[in-house]
C-alpha positions as CSV (number, residue, x, y, z in Angstrom):
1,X,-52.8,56.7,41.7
2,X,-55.2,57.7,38.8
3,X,-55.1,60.1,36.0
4,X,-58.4,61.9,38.4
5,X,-55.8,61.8,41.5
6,X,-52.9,63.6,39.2
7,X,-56.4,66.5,37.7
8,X,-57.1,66.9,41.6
9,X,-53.6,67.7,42.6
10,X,-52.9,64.7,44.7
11,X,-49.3,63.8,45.1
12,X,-48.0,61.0,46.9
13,X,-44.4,59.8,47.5
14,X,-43.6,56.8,45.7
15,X,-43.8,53.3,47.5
16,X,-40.7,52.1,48.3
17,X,-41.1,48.0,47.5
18,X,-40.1,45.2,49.9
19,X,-38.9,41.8,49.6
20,X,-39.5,40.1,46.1
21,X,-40.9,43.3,44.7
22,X,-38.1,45.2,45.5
23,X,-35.8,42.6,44.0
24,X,-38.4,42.7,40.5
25,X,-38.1,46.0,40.3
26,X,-33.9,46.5,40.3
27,X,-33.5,43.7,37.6
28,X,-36.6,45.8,35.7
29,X,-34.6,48.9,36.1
30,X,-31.2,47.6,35.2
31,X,-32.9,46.1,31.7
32,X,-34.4,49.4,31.0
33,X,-31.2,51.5,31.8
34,X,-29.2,48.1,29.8
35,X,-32.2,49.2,26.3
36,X,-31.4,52.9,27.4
37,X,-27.1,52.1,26.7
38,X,-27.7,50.3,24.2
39,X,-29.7,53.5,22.7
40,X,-27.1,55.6,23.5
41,X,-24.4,53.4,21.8
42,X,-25.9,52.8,18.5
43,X,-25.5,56.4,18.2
44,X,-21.9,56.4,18.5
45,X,-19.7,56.9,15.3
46,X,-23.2,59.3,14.1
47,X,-23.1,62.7,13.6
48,X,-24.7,62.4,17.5
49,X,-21.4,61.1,18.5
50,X,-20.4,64.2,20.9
51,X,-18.8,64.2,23.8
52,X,-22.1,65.0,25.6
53,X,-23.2,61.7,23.8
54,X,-20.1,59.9,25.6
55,X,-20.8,61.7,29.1
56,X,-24.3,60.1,28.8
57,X,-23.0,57.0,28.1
58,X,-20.3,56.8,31.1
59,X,-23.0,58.3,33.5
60,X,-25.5,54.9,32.5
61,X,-23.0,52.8,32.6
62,X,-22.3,53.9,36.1
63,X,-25.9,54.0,36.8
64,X,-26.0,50.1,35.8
65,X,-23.2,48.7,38.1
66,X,-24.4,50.3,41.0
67,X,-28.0,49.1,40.5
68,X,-26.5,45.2,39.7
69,X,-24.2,45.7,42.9
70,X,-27.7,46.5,44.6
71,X,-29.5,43.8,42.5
72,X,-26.9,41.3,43.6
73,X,-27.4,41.8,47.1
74,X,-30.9,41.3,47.3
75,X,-30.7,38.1,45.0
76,X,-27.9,36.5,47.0
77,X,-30.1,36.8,50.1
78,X,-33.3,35.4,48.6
79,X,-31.1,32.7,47.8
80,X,-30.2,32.3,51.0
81,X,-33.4,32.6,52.5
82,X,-34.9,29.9,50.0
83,X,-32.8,27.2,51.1
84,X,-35.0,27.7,54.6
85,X,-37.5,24.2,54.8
86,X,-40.6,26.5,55.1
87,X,-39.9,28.3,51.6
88,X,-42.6,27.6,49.3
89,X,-41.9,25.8,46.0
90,X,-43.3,28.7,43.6
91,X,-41.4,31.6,45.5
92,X,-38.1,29.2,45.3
93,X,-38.8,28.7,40.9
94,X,-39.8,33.0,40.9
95,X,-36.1,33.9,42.7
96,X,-34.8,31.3,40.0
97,X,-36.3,32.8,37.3
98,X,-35.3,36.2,38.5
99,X,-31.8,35.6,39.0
100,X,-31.5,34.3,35.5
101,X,-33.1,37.5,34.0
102,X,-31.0,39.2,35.8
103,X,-27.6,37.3,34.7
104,X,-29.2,37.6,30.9
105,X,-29.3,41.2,30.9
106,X,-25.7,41.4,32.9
107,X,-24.2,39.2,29.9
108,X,-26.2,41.1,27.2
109,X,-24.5,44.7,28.8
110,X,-21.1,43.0,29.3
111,X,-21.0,42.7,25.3
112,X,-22.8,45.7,24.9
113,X,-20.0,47.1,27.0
114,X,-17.3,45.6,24.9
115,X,-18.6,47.0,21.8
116,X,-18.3,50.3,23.4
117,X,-14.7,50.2,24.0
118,X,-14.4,49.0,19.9
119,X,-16.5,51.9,18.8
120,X,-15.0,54.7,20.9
121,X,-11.7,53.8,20.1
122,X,-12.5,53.6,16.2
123,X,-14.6,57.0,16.3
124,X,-13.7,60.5,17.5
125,X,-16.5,62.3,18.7
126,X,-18.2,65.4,16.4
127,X,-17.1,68.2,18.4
128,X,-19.6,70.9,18.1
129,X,-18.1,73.9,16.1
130,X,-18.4,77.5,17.6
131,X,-18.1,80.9,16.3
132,X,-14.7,81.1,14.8
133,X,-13.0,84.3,14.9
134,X,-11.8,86.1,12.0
């Protein structure tokens, strides 16, 4: 679809991808949602620390394992399917590579994960003040 599609009011669902593609696109969505914690946690101990801040942070992390329990799935069968005779040499070395992007940006979330725990339990979010009465 093209900026001209989007000016002429065309709107299609979004393709749902098959096979590899499908596969790509969950490690390419759990390393964006992995920069996106990561984001979120640099900001704790801030003045952003709140506990809308933490919320946010919970709700990703969620978001994560359930795309990597998805991810996982998929990558197990290609492996599977790969040990086949008929699977071609380059598809066999592009599930490799995949699966070890995946397990890179797994191991880069578990620390990220355990630097959570050490920064939430050192800081105390900035609860927002409201009107006090007097």
């Amino acid at each position: 679809m093209s900026f001209a599609d989007l000016e002429a009011g065309a709107v299609r669902a979004p393709r749902r991808a098959r096979g590899p593609d499908a596969t790509r696109a969950l490690v390419f969505q759990i390393t964006t949602a992995v920069a996106s914690y990561r984001r979120l946690l640099n900001s704790l101990g801030t003045p952003k620390d709140t506990p809308a801040l933490r919320d946010q942070l919970q709700k990703t992390s969620h978001n994560i394992l359930q795309l990597a329990k998805d991810a996982k799935e998929k990558l197990r069968r290609a492996a599977e399917a790969d040990k086949s005779a008929d699977t071609s040499a380059d598809k066999r070395v592009a599930d490799m590579k995949l699966a070890k992007d995946f397990a890179t940006t797994m191991e880069e979330y578990g620390k990220l994960q355990n630097l959570a725990i050490q920064r939430e339990m050192a800081y105390k979010p900035v609860v927002p003040q409201t009107s006090q009465p007097k």
